[in-house]
BANU-151031 format. One line per field, with one value per residue (C-alpha): residue number from 1; x, y, z. Coordinates in steps of 0.5 Angstrom, whole numbers, padded with zeros to 4 digits. Layout:
% BANU-151031
seq (NUM; ...) .
x (X; ...) .
y (Y; ...) .
z (Z; ...) .
***
This chain:
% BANU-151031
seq (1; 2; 3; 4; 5; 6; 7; 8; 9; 10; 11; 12; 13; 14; 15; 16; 17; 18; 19; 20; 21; 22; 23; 24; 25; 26; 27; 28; 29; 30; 31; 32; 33; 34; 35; 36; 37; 38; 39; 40; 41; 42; 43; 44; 45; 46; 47; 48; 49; 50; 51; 52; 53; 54; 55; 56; 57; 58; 59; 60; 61; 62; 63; 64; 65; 66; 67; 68; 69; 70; 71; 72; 73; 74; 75; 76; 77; 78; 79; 80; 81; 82; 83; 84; 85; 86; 87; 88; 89; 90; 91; 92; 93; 94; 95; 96; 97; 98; 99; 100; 101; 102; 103; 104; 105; 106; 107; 108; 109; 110; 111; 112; 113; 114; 115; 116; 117; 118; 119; 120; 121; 122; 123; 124; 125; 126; 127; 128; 129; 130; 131; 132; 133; 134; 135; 136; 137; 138; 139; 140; 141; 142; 143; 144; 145; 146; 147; 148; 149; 150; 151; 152; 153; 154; 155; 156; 157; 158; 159; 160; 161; 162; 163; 164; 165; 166; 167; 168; 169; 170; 171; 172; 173; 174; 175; 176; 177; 178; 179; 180; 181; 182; 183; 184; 185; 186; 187; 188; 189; 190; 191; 192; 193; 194; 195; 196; 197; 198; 199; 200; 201; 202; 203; 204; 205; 206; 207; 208; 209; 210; 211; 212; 213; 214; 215; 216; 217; 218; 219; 220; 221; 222; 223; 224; 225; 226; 227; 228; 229; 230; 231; 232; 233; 234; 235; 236; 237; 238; 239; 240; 241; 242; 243; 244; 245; 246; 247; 248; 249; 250; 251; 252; 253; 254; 255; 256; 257; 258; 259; 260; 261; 262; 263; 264; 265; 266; 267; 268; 269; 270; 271; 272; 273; 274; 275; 276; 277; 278; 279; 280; 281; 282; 283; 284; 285; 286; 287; 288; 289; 290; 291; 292; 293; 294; 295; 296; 297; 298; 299; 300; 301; 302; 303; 304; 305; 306; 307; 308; 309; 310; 311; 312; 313; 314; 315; 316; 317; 318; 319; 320; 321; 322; 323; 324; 325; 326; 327; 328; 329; 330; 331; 332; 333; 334; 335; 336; 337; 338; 339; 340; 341; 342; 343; 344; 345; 346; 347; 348; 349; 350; 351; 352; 353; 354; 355; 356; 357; 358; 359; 360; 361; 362; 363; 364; 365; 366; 367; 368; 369; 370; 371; 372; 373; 374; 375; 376; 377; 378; 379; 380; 381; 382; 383; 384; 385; 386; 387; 388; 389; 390; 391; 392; 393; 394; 395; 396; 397; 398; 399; 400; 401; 402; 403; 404; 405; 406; 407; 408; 409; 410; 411; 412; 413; 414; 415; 416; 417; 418; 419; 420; 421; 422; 423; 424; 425; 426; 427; 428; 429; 430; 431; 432; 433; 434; 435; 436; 437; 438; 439; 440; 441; 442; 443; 444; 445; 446; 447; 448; 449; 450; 451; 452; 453; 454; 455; 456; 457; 458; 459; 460; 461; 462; 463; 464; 465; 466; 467; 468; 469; 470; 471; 472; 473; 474; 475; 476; 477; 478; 479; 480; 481; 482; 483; 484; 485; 486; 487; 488; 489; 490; 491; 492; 493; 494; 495; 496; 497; 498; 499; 500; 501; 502; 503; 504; 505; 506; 507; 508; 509; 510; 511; 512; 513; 514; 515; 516; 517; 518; 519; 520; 521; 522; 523; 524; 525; 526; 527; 528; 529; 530; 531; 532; 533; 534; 535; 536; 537; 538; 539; 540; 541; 542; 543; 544; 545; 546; 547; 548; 549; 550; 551; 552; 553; 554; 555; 556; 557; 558; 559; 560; 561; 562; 563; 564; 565; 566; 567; 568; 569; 570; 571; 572; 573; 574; 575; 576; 577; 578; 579; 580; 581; 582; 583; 584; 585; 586; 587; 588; 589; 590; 591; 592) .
x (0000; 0006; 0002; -0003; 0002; 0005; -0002; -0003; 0004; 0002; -0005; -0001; 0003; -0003; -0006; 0000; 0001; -0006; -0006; 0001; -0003; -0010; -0006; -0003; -0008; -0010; -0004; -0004; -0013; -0010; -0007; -0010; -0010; -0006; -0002; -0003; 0000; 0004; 0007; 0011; 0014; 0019; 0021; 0028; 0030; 0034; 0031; 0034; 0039; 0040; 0038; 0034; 0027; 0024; 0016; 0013; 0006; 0004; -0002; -0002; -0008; -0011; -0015; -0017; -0021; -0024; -0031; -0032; -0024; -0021; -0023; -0016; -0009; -0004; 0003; 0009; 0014; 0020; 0020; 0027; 0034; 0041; 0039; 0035; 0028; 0026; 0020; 0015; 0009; 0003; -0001; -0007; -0010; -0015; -0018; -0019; -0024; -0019; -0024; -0021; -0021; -0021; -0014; -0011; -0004; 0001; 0008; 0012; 0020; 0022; 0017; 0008; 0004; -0002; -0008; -0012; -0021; -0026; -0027; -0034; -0034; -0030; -0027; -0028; -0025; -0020; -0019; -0014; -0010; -0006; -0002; 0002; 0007; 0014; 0020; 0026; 0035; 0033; 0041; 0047; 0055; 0058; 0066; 0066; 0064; 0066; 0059; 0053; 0047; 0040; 0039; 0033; 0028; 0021; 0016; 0021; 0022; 0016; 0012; 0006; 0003; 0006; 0006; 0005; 0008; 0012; 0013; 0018; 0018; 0025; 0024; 0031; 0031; 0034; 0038; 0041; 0041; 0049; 0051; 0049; 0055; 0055; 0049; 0045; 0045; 0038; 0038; 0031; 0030; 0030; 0033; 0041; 0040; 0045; 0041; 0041; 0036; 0037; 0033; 0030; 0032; 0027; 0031; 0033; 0026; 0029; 0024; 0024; 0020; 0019; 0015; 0013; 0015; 0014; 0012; 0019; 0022; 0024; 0027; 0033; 0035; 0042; 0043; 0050; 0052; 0058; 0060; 0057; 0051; 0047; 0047; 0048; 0041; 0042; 0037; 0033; 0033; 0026; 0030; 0036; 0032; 0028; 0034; 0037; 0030; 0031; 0038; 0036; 0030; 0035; 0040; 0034; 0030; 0036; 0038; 0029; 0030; 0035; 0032; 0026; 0030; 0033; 0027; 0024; 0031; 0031; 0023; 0023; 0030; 0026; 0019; 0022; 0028; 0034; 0040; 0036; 0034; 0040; 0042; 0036; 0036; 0033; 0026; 0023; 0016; 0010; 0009; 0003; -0003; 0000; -0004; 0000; -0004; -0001; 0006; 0005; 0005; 0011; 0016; 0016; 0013; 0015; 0009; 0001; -0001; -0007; -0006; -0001; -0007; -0011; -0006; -0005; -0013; -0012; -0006; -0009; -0015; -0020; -0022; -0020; -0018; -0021; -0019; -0025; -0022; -0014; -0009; -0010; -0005; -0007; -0012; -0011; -0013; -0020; -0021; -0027; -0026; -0029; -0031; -0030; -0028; -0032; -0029; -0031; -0024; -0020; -0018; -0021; -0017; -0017; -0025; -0026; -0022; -0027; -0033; -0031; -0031; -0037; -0041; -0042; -0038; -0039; -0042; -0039; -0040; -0041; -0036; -0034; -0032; -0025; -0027; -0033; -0029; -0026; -0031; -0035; -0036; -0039; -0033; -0028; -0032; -0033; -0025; -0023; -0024; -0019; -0012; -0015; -0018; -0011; -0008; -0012; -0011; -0003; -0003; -0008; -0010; -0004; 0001; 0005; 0007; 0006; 0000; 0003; 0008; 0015; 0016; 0023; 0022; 0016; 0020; 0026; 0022; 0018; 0025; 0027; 0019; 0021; 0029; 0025; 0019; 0024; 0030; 0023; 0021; 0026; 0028; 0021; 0022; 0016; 0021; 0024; 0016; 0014; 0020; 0017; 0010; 0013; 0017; 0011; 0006; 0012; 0012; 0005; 0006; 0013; 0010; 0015; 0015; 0014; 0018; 0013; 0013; 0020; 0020; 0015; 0020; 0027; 0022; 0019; 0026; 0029; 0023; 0026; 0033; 0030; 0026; 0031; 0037; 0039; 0036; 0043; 0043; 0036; 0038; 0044; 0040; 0034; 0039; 0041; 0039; 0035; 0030; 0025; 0024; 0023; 0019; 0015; 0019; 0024; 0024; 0029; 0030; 0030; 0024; 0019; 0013; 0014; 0019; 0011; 0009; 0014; 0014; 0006; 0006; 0011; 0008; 0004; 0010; 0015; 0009; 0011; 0017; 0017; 0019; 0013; 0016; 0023; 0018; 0012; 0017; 0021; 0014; 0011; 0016; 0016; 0009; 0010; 0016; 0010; 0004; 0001; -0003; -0006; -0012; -0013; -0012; -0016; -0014; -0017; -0011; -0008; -0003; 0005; 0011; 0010; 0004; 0003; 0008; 0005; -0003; -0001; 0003; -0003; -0008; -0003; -0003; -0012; -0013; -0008; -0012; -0019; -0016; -0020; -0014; -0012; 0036; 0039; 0047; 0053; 0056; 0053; 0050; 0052; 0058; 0054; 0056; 0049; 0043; 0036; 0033; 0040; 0037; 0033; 0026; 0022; 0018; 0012; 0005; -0001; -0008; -0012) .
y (0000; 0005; 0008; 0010; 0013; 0017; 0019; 0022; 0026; 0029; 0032; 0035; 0038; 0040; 0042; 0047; 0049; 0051; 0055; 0059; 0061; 0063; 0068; 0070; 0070; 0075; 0080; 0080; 0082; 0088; 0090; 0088; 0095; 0100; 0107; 0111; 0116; 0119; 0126; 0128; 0136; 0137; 0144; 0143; 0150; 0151; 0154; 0160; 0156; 0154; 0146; 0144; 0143; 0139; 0140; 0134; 0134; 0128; 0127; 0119; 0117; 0109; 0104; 0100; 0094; 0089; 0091; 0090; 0090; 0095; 0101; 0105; 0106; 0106; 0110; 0109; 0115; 0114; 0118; 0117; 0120; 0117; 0115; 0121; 0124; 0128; 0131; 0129; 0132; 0130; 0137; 0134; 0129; 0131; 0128; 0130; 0135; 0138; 0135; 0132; 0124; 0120; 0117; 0115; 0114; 0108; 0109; 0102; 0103; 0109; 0110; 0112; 0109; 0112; 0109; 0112; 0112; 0109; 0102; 0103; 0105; 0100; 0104; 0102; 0106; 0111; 0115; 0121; 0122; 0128; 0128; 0134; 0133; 0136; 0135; 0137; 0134; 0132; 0132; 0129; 0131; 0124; 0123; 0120; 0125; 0131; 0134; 0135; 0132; 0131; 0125; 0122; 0116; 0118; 0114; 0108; 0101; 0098; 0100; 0092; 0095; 0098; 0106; 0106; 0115; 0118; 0125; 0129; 0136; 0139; 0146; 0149; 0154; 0161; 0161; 0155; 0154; 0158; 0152; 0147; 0143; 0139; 0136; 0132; 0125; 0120; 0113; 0107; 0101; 0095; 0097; 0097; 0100; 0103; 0105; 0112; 0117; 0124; 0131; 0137; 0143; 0148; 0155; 0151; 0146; 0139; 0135; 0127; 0122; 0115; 0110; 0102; 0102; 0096; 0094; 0095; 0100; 0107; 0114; 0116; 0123; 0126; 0133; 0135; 0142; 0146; 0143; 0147; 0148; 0146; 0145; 0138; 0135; 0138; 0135; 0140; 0142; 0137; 0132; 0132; 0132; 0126; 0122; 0123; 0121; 0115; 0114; 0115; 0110; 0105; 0106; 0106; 0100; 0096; 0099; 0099; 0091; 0090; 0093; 0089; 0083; 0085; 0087; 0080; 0077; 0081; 0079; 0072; 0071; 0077; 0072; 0066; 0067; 0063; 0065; 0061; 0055; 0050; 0046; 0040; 0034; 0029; 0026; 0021; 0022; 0027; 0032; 0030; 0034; 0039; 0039; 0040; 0046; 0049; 0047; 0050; 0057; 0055; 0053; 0054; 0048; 0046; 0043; 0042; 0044; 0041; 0036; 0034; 0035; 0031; 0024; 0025; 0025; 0018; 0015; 0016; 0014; 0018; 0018; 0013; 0016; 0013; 0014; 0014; 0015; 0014; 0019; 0018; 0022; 0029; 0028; 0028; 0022; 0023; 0022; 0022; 0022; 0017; 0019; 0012; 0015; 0021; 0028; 0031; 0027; 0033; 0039; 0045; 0047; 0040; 0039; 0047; 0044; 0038; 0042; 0047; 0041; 0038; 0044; 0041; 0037; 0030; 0024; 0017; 0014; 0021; 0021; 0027; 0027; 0032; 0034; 0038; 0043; 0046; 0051; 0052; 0058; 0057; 0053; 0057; 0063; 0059; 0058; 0065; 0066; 0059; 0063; 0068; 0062; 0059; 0065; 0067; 0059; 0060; 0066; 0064; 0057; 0053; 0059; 0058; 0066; 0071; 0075; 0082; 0085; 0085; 0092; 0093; 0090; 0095; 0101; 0098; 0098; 0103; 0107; 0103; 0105; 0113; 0113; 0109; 0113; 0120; 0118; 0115; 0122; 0126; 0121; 0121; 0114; 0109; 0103; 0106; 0108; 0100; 0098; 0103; 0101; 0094; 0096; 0099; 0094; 0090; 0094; 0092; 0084; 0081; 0077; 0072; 0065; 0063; 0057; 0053; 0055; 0054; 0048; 0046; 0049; 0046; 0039; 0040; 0043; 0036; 0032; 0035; 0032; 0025; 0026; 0029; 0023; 0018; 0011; 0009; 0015; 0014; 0007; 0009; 0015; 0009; 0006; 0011; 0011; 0016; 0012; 0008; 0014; 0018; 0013; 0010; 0003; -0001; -0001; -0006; -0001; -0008; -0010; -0008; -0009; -0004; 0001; 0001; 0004; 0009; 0011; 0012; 0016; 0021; 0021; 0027; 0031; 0028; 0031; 0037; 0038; 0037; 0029; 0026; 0022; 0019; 0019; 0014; 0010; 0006; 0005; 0002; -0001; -0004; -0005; -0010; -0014; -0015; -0017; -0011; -0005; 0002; 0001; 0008; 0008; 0005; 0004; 0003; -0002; -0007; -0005; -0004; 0001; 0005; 0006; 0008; 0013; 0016; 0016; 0020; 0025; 0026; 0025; 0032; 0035; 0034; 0036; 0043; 0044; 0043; 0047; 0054; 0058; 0063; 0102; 0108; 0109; 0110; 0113; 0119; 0119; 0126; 0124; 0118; 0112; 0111; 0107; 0107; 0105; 0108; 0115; 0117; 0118; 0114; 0108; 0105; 0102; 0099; 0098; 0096) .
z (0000; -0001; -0007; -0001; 0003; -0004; -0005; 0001; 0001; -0006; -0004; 0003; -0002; -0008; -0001; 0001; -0005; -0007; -0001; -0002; -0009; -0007; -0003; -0009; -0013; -0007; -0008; -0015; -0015; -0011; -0016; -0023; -0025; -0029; -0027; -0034; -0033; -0026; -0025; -0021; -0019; -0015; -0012; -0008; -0004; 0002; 0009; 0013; 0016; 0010; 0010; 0005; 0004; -0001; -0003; -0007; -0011; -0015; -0020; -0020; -0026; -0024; -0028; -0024; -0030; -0024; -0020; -0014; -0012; -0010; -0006; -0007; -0006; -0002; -0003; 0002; 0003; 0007; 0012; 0013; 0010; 0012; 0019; 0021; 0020; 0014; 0018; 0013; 0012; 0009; 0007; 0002; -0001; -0007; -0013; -0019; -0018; -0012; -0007; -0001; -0001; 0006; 0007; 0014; 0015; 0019; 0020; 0020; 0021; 0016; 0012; 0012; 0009; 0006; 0004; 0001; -0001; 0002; 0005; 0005; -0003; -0010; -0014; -0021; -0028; -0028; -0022; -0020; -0013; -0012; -0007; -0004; 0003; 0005; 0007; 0010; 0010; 0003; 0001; 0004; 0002; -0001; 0000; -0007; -0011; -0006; -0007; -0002; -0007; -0008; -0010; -0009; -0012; -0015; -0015; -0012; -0013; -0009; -0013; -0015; -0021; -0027; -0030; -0038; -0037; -0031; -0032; -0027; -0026; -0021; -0020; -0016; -0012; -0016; -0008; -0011; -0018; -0018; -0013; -0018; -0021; -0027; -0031; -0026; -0027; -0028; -0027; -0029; -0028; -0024; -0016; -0018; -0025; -0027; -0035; -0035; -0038; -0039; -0037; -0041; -0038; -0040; -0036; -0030; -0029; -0031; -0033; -0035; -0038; -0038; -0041; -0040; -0033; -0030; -0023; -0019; -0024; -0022; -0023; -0020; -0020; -0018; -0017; -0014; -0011; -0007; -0002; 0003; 0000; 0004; 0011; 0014; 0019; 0026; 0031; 0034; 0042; 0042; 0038; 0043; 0049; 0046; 0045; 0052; 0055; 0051; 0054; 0060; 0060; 0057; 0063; 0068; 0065; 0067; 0073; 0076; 0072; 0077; 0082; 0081; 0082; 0087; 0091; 0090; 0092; 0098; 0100; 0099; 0104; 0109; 0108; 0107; 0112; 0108; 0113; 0119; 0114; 0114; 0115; 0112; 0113; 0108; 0109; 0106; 0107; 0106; 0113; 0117; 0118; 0111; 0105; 0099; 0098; 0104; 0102; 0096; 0100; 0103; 0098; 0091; 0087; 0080; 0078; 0078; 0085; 0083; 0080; 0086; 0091; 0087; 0087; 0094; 0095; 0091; 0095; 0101; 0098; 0098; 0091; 0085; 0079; 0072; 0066; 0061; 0055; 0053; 0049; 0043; 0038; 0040; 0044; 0051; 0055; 0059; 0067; 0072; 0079; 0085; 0092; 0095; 0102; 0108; 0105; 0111; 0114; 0110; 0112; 0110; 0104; 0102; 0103; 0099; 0093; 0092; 0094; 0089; 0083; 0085; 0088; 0095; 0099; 0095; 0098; 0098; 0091; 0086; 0081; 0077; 0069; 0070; 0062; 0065; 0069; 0064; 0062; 0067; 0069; 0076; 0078; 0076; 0080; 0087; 0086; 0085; 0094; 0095; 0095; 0100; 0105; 0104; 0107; 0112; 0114; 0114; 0118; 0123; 0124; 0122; 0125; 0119; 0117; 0122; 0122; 0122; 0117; 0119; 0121; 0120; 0113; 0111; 0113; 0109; 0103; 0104; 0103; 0097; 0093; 0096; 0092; 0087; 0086; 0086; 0081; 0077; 0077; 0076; 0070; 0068; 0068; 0068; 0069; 0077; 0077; 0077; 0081; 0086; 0086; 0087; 0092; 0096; 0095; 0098; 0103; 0106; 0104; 0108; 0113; 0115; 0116; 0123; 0128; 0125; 0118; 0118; 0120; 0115; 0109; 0111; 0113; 0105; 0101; 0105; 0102; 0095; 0096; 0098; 0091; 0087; 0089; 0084; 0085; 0088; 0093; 0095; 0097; 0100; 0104; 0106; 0110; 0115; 0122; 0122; 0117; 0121; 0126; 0120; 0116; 0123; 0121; 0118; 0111; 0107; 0102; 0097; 0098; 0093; 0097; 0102; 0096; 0092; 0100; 0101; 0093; 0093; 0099; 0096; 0089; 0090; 0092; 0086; 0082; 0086; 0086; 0078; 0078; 0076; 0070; 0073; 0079; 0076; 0072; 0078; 0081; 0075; 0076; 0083; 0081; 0076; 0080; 0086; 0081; 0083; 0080; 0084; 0087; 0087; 0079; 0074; 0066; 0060; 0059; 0062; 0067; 0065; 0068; 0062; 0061; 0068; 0068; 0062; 0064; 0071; 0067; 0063; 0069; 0072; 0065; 0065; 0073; 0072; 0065; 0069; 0075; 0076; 0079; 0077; 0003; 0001; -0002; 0001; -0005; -0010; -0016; -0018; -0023; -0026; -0021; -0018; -0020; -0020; -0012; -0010; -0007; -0002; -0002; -0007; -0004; -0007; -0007; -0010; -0009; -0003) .
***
């Protein structure tokens, strides 16, 4: 059956192919049209300060053959000239009545774009636009020619559809027609055309025309002047002041990133206090009378808390996990959840997340599908208070962080959110102002670890040790002294009856503390060696490691799923060595 398999290729790759070119098709009905006949005039002048100025007008006349296509055109402009701004300026849109046509404009990098006409209106037939705009620091002196040019792109080589006349009208200044040297130069084509055409001087307007331009095609004009001609772009006061904002917000944005840092540093070993947590000794078992829940305030977990919570609820029995329907492909494996014991015997966060999941707290005997928590907004409205029970249970009953801020703490980052808050200000920096914000939220919040709290974190990151072992270190750990006392009786460590046990009661913090996969596999395999399977787990297949392993990764990934918690040249063209494209200016365009 291998021409099944080629079969199926060849239709994935027609498939492809006929989406690659339906978008082209797409493209090119854009721009089935016409340009018949552009006309461009040019005024080049130079301003008091003797930097020059540059205004434009366009008369662009389109075809547009196909109804129902299009409902105007676009012209992109450049807005940039040699790494600076040419200030433009759009000063009016017209048509060929001279009334004013609706168009809006996008800047994307250094050019803007003007779309011109009506979303609501095709335009069918011929159509005029007259596009008149401004721009300033037009011309550049280039060491290869010893000339300060204009030299500049007219209608631009991105233009998609094709011109059958292109007129362009230069009229110079009389200030600086005397500076001009030599003849000027103009180049067609394709982008790197060097193909030069020739101007008509009619008393000092230089005028060109071309006909047949294709799509991408391009005039290129190069007018070059004394060197001092004209001035060279300066940046205005306000453009000055703008790039010391700019520096100055680069360097704050790393020093408040820093200082973010840095607080978060600072606050965890304040909350947490690190100084006083070594030394840890190993565990080997979960903590009593602590829900996972509660140890995922405690210490940072790197897995599904949830999901966690859930197979602890199943080793100890409390529910059975069944799983309904296998992974399949992409399709991720379906479980509901059995109440086979009294949930009323949970502690109170523990009953809250069941209570959430079925409504009530569930009776002995109801089952729930996973699946249907997934977009039930009820569920995940009755979770939304859980973090804030949970912490009012730590700082209260359970006594594990104190009830009231560290008062050192929240003067010291009350003065961090000052300093912060006063070089944010002066620097009008929006990073050191968030920093400060942080700080001062921070400042309300540090609520340290009691005795007890830190017993419980040195008890849990022992825990994390135990778990994270190689198999040879857990072993060798097992027969410490310490192991029955700890365990609450002996263990052969090669004893696979009681290593199943001891590995079912830890499952749910290997799931925790991200070990899930390594964790599963070696209890897979103890089942095996002992003929046993989970009697809190039920499968749609018979029982194997692998398979094992493989559904309670799944069954994590479906409870956290399920979970409520929240261009321009370097050399001139003046002296003939320049091309189409080369300049500045020029852009493009199409239909829309």
């Amino acid at each position: 059956m291998k021409w099944l398999g080629g079969l199926a290729a060849f239709i994935a790759v027609l498939a492809g192919s006929l989406l690659i070119h339906s978008g082209t098709v797409g493209a090119q009905g854009l721009n089935a049209f016409v340009i018949e006949s552009y006309n461009i005039e040019y005024k080049l002048s130079r301003d008091p300060d003797r930097r020059s100025v540059l205004e434009a007008h366009e008369t662009i006349k389109a075809n547009f053959t196909r109804p129902n296509t299009n409902h105007g055109i676009e012209r992109t402009i450049p807005n940039q000239y040699k790494g600076h701004p040419t200030s433009l300026k759009i000063i009016s849109v017209k048509d060929e009545r001279g009334q004013s046509v609706a168009y809006s404009t996008s800047s994307v990098g250094d050019a803007t774009t003007l779309r011109i006409g009506d979303a609501d209106t095709y335009v069918y037939g011929e159509k005029t636009y007259d596009i008149t705009y401004t721009q300033r620091d037009v011309t550049h002196y280039f060491e290869n020619t010893g000339r300060t040019e204009w030299y500049w792109d007219t209608n631009g080589v991105q233009w998609r559809v094709p011109i059958q006349n292109l007129t362009v009208a230069i009229f110079l200044d009389s200030s600086i027609r005397g500076e001009l040297q030599d003849t000027p130069k103009c180049y067609y084509g394709y982008s790197g055309s060097t193909t030069q055409c020739a101007f008509n001087d009619e008393s000092g307007v230089y005028r060109l025309s071309l006909q047949g331009l294709r799509s991408s095609q391009n005039a290129t004009v190069a007018f070059g002047f004394t060197k001092d001609a004209f001035a060279p772009y300066q940046k205005s006061f306000f453009d000055t002041l703008v790039m010391i904002w700019i520096a100055i917000v680069i360097i704050t944005s790393i020093l408040g990133f820093v200082a973010a840092i840095a607080l978060v540093v600072i606050y965890s070993r304040k909350t947490n206090r690190t100084k006083e947590l070594k030394p840890i000794p190993v565990e080997y078992i979960p903590p009593r009378g602590v829900s996972v829940m509660t140890a995922g305030q405690i210490v940072t977990p790197l897995g599904s808390v949830f999901g966690a919570q859930l197979i602890d609820f199943a080793v100890r029995h409390y529910i059975e996990i069944i799983e309904t329907r296998p992974k399949s492909g992409w399709r991720p494996a379906e479980y509901d959840i059995h109440i086979i014991r009294d949930a009323s015997e949970l502690l109170a966060e523990e009953q809250e997340i069941l209570s959430d999941m079925f409504g009530h707290v569930p009776a002995v005997g109801e089952r729930l599908a996973l699946k249907s928590l997934r977009y039930d907004y009820a569920y995940s409205a009755r979770t939304m208070d859980n973090d804030r029970k949970l912490s009012d249970l730590i700082d209260g009953e359970y006594a594990l962080r104190s009830k009231d801020v560290d008062p050192e703490g929240k003067l010291l980052f009350r003065r961090w959110a000052l300093a912060l808050l006063i070089i944010g200000l002066i620097t009008l920096s929006p990073f050191l102002l968030f920093a400060a914000l942080i700080s001062f939220i921070l400042s309300f919040t540090l609520k340290p670890l009691t005795d007890k709290g830190l017993a419980l974190r040195r008890y849990l990151m022992g825990l994390d040790i135990y778990i994270k072992a190689a198999e040879v270190d857990r072993i060798r750990m097992l027969q410490g002294p310490d192991t029955a006392e700890k365990v609450g009786a002996s263990l052969d460590p090669n004893d696979s009856g009681q290593l199943v046990k001891l590995y079912e009661r830890v499952l749910p913090y290997a799931i925790f503390f991200g070990r899930e996969k390594e964790w599963t596999k070696r209890l897979g395999e103890f089942y095996t060696q002992t003929g046993q399977s989970p009697e809190w787990y039920s499968g749609s297949s018979t029982f194997n490691a692998v398979a094992f392993s493989s559904a309670i990764s799944s069954f994590s990934y479906a409870a956290s799923s399920s979970s409520g918690s929240s261009s321009s040249s370097s050399s001139g063209g003046s002296s003939g060595g320049g091309s189409s494209g080369g300049g500045g200016g020029g852009g493009g365009g199409g239909g829309w």
